[in-house]
C-alpha positions as CSV (number, residue, x, y, z in Angstrom):
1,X,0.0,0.0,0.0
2,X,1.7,3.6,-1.1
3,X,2.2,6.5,1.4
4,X,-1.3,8.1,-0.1
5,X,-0.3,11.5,1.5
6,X,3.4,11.7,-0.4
7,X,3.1,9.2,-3.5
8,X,2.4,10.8,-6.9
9,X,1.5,9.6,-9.9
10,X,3.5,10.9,-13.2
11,X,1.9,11.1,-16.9
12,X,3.1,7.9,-17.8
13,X,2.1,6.0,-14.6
14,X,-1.3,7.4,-14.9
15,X,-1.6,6.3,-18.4
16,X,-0.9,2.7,-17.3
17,X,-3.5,2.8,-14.7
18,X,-6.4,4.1,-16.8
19,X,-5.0,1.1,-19.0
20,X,-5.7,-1.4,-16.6
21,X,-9.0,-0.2,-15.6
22,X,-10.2,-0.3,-19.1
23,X,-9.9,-3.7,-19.1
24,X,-10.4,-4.3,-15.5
25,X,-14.2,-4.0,-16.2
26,X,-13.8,-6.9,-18.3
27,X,-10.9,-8.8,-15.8
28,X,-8.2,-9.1,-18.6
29,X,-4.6,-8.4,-17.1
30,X,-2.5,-6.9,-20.2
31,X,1.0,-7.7,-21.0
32,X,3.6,-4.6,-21.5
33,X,3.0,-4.9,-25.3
34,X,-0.5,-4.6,-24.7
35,X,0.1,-1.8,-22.3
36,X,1.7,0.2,-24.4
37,X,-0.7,0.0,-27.3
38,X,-3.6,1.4,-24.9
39,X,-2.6,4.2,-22.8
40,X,-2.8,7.6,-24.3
41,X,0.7,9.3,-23.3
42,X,2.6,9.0,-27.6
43,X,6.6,9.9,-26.6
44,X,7.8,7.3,-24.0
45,X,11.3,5.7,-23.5
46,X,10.7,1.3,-23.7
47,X,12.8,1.5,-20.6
48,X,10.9,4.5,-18.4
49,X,7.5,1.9,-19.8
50,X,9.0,-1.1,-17.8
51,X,10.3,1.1,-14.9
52,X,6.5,2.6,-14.3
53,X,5.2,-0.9,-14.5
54,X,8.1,-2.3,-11.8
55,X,7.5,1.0,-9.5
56,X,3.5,0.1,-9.6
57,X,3.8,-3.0,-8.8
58,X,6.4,-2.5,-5.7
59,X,4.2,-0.1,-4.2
60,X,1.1,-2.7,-4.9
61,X,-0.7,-0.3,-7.3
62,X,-0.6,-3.2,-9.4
63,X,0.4,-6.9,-10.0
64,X,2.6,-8.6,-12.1
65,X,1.8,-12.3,-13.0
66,X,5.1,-13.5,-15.1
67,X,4.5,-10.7,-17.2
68,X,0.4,-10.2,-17.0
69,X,-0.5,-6.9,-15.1
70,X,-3.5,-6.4,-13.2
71,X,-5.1,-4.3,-10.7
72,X,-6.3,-7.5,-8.6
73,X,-4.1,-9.6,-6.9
74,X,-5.7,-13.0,-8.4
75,X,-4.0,-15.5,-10.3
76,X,-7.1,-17.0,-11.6
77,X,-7.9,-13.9,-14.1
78,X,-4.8,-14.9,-15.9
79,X,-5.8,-18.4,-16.0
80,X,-8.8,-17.4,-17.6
81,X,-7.6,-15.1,-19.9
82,X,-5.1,-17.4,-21.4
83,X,-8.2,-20.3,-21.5
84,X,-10.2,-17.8,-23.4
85,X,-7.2,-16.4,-25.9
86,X,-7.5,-20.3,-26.5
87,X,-11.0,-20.5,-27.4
88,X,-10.4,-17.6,-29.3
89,X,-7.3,-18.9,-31.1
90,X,-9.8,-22.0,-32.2
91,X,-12.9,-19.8,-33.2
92,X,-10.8,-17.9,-35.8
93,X,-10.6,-20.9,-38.1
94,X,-14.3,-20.7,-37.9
95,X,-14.6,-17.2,-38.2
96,X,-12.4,-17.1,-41.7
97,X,-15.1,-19.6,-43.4
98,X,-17.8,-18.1,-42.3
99,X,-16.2,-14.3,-43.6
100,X,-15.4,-16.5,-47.2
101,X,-18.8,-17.2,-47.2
102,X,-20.0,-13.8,-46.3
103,X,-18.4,-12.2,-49.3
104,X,-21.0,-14.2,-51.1
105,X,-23.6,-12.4,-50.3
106,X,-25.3,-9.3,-52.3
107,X,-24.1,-5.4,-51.2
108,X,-21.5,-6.7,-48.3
109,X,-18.4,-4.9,-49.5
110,X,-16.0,-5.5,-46.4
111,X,-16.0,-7.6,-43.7
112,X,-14.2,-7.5,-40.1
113,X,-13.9,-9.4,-36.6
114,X,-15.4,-7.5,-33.4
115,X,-15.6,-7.6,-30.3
116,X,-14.5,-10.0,-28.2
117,X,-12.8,-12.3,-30.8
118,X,-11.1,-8.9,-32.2
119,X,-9.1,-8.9,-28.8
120,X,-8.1,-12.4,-29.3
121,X,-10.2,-13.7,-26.4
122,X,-14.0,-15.6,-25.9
123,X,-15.5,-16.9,-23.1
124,X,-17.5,-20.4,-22.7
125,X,-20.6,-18.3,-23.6
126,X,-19.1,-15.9,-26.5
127,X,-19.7,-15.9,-29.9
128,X,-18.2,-14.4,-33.0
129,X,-18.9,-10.8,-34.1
130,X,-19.0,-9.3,-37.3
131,X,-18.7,-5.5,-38.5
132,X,-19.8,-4.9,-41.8
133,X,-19.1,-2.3,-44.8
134,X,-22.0,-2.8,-47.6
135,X,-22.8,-0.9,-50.8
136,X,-24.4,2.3,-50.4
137,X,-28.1,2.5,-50.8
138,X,-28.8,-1.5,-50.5
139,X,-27.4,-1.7,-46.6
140,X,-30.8,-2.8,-45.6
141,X,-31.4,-5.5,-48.6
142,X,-27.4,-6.8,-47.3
143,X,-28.5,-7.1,-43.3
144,X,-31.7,-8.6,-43.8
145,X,-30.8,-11.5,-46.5
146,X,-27.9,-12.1,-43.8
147,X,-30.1,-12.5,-40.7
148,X,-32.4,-14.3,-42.7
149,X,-30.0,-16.7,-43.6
150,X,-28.9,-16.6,-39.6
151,X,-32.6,-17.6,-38.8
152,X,-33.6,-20.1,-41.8
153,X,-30.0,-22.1,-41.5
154,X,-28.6,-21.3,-38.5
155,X,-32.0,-21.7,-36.4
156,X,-31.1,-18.1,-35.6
157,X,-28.0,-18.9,-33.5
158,X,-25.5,-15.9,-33.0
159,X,-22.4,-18.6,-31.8
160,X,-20.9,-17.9,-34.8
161,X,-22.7,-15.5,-37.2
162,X,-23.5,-12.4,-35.0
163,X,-24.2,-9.9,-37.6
164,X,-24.5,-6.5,-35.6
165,X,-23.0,-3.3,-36.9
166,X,-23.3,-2.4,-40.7
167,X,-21.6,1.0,-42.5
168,X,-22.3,1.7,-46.1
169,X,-18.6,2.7,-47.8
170,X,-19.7,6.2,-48.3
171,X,-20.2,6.5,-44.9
172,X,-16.6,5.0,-43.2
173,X,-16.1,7.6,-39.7
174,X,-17.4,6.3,-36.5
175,X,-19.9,8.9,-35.3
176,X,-19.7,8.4,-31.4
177,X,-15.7,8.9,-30.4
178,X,-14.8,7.9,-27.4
179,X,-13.1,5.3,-25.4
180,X,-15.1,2.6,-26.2
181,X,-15.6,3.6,-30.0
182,X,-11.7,3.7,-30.6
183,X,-10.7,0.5,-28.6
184,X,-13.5,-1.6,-31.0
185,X,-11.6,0.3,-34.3
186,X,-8.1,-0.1,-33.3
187,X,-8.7,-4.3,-32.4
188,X,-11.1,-5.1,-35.7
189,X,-9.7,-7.6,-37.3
190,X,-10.5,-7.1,-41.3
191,X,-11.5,-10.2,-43.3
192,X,-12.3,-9.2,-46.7
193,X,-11.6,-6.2,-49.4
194,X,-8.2,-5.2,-48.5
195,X,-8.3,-1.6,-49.7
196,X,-11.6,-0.9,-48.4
197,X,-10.4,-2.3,-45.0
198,X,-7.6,0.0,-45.5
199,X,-9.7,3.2,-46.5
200,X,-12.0,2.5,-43.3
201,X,-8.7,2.7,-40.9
202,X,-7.5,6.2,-42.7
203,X,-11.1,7.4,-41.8
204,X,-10.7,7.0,-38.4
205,X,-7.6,8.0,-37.6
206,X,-9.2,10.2,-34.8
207,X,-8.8,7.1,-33.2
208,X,-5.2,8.2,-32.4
209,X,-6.5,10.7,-29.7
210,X,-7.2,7.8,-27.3
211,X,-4.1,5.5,-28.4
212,X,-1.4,7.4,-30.1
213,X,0.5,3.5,-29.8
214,X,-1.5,1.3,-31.3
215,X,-1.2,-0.4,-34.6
216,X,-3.5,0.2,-37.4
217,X,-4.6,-3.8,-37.8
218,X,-2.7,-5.1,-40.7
219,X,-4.3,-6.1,-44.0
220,X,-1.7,-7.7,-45.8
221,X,-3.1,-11.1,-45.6
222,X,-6.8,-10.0,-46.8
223,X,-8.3,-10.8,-49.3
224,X,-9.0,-8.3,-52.3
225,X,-12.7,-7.5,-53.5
226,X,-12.9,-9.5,-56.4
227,X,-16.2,-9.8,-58.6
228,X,-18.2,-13.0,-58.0
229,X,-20.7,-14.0,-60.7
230,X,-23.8,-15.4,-57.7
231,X,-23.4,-12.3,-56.2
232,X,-23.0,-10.0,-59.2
233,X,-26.5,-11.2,-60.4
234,X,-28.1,-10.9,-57.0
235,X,-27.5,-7.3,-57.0
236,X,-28.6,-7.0,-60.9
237,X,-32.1,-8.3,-59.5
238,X,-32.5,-5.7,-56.5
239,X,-30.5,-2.3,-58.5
240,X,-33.2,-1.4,-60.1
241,X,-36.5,1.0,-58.5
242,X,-37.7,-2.3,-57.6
243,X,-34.6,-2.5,-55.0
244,X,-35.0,1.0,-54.1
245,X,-38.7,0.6,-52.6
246,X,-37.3,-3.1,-51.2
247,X,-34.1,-0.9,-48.9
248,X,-36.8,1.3,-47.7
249,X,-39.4,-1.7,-46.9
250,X,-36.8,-3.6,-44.7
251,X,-35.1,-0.5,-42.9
252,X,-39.1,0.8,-41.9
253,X,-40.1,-3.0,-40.8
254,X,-36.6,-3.3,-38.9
255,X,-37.6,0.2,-37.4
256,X,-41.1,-1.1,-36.0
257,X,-40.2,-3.9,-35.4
258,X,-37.4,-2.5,-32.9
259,X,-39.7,0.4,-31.5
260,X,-41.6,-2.3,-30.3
261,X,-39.7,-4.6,-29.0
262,X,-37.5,-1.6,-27.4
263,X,-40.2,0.6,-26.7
264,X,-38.5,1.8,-23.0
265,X,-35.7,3.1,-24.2
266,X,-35.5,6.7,-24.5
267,X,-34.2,8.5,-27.6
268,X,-30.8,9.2,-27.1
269,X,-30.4,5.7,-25.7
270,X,-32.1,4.4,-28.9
271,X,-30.3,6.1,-31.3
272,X,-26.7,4.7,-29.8
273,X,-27.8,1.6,-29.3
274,X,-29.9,0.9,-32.4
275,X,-29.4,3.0,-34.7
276,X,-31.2,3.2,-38.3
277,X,-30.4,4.9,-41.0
278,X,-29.7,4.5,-44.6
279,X,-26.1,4.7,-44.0
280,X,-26.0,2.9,-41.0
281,X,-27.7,-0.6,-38.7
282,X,-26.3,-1.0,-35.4
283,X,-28.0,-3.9,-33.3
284,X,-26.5,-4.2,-29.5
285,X,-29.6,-3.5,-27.2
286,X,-28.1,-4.0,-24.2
287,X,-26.0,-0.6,-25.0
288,X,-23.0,-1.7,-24.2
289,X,-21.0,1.2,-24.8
290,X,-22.8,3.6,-21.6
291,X,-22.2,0.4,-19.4
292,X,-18.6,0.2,-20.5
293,X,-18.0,4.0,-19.9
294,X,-19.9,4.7,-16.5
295,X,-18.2,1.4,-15.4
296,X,-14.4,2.9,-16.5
297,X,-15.6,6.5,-15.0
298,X,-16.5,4.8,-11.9
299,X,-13.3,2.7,-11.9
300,X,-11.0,5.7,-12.3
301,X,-12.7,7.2,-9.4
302,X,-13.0,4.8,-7.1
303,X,-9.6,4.2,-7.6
304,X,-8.7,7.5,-7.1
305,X,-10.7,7.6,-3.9
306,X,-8.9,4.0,-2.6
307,X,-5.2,5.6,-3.3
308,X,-5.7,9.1,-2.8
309,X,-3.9,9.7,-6.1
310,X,-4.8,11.4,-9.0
311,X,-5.3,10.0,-12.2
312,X,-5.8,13.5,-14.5
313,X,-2.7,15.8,-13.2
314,X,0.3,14.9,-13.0
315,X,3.2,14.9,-10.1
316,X,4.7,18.5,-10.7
């Protein structure tokens, strides 16, 4: 326990914290490579990294588990994250046949990995989620042939086909930037249409704000957009006026249909949680996002309060 009255935390130190607490709300210990690709301070000697991390963990600020850091002192949450990095290691061959397939299908443009298999790790319960670019204009006709197909073939299981955020490619910035927002664009993991892939990272480069370390995900392994004849005259039947009044009929009926069903949220809630647009369908209902940043605004201040350090100004 640190002398709360006399121990100070500098810039770097601070950035390592709010690091941990990001992904203490979801029990993940980081390694130092991860570390360094999440906190927000850009100009920082390797050495003065591994210095902060051994002064945190001597004054019990943190814990080191043969190279894992955490803010709890448990053993087990390593266990478990290298059980689900396993799991998730596994899934991926399942997720690169079911992104092949994907590509088949009318409108989808690009195709990446979110969510929790985008950070490399799934729990006994997770499933595989996917983060869409589509054709502008027939986003609507792409989502609903896809969760059609999830609830005629796959009995409408999301294990593996969790189709839940969709961008047309004239539409490629993130509207909500925060936090949460720039950690899910910094760890997708693109699939399909290389230079798409790469166009989507270029537009949101704002991303850098939050984590002026991390990696743009690399795309040399993905596949280019090539023209595939089932597909090609799939979208000759639906480019037409005919497929005009057919976007509109499924974006209104997806509307209603979630008005209904959702019919206690209140606006501002419904429009970050499910929002629909022409140039944009994003399903997660149980809005994710607010619970993720009240939980990392409460961590920072509780742990704030515990320590009696600061975690916004740093030692003069």
């Amino acid at each position: 326990m640190p002398n709360s009255t006399t121990y100070q935390l500098n810039t770097l130190s601070q950035a390592i914290i709010k690091a941990l607490l990001y992904y203490d709300i979801f029990s993940y210990p980081l390694t130092k490579n991860e570390i360094e690709q999440s906190i927000e301070v850009e100009e920082f000697a390797t050495n003065d990294l591994k210095q902060s991390l051994d002064l945190l963990s001597q004054h019990a600020l943190i814990y080191n588990f043969n190279g894992y850091y955490s803010l709890k002192n448990d053993f087990q949450l390593v266990k478990r994250r290298l059980k689900g990095n396993e799991r998730a290691k596994e899934m991926m061959k399942t997720a690169h046949r079911m992104s092949h397939f994907m590509s088949y299908f009318p409108f989808v443009r690009a195709i990446f990995l979110s969510g929790s298999i985008s950070k490399n790790y799934i729990d006994e319960e997770g499933d595989i989620d996917y983060f869409l670019i589509t054709q502008p204009g027939r986003l609507w006709i792409a989502r609903t042939i896809l969760i059609l197909f999830k609830k005629i073939f796959l009995f409408n299981s999301h294990k593996y086909f969790c189709v839940n955020y969709f961008i047309d490619e004239n539409h490629l910035t993130i509207e909500e930037q925060n936090i949460y927002t720039a950690k899910e664009v910094v760890t997708l993991i693109p699939m399909y249409h290389q230079e798409l892939a790469n166009n989507f990272f270029a537009a949101n480069d704002w991303t850098k704000q939050y984590f002026p370390n991390a990696m743009v995900p690399s795309t040399a392994q993905v596949p280019t957009f090539k023209r595939k004849w089932l597909r090609s005259l799939l979208e000759m039947l639906f480019n037409n006026a005919l497929g005009n009044r057919l976007e509109q009929w499924c974006m209104q009926r997806t509307q209603q249909h979630w008005n209904k069903k959702f019919h206690d949220y209140d606006k501002e809630q419904f429009e970050v949680a499910l929002k629909t647009r022409e140039d944009v369908s994003k399903h997660h209902p149980n809005n994710f996002q607010k619970r993720v940043l009240e939980a990392y605004a409460n961590g920072i201040t509780d742990f704030e309060a515990q320590f009696n350090v600061s975690l916004t100004k740093a030692a003069s």
